[in-house]
C-alpha positions in Angstrom: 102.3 108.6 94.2 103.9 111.7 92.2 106.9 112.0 94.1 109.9 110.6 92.2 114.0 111.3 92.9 113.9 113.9 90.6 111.1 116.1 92.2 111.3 115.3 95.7 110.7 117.9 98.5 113.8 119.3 100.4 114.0 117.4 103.7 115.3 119.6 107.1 118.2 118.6 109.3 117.1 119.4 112.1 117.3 117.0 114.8 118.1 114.5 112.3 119.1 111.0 113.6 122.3 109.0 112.7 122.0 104.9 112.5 125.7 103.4 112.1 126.0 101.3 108.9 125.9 97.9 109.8 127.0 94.8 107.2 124.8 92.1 106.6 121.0 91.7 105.2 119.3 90.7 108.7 120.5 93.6 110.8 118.0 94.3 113.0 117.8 98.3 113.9 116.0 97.6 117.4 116.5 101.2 119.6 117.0 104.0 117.1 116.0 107.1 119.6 113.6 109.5 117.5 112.7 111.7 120.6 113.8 115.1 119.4 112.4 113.9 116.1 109.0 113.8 117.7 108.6 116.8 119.7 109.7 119.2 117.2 107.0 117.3 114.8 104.0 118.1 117.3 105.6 121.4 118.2 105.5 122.3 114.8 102.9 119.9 112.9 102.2 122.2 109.6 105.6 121.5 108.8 106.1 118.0 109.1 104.7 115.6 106.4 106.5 112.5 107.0 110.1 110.8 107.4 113.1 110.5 105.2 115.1 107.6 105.3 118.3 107.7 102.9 122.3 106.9 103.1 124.3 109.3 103.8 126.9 108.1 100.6 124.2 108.3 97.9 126.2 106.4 95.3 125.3 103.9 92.9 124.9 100.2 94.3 124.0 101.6 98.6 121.3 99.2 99.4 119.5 99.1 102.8 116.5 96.6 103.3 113.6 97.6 105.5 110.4 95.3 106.0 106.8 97.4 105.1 104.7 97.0 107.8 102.3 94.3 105.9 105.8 91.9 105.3 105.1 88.2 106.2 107.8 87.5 109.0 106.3 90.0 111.8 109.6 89.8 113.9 110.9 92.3 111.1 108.3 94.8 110.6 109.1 98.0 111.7 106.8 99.3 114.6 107.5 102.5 116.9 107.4 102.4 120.9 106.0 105.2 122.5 107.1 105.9 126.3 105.1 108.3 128.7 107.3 109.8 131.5 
């Protein structure tokens, strides 16, 4: 609850993912592929603490909408698939 834009941590780039922008307000980001993401967080867990989402222009007036996982129309909320090889 402390963390503000001012005092936020640094955030690594390492294996960092890409999403193209997209136009609209209902675009739907279905199969974003967070692999790497993943197996450098268990490979490394002490230094993980969470995920950073954020635009890559940081200007005035970006906006991106993304659903909490509590939001009324389920067919938005975000979930994360999990595939055993």
């Amino acid at each position: 609850m402390s963390v503000t834009w001012n005092n936020a941590p640094s955030a690594s780039e390492v294996n960092q993912v890409h999403v193209e922008n997209r136009p609209g307000n209902t675009v739907n980001y279905d199969n974003i592929d967070i692999t790497d993401l993943i197996k450098d967080k268990y490979a490394n867990p002490t230094d993980h603490h969470g995920f950073l989402i954020r635009h890559t222009d940081e200007t005035y007036y970006k906006v991106a909408f993304l659903a909490s996982s509590d939001h009324p129309d389920e067919s938005i909320r975000p979930s994360l698939k999990i595939y055993y090889h």
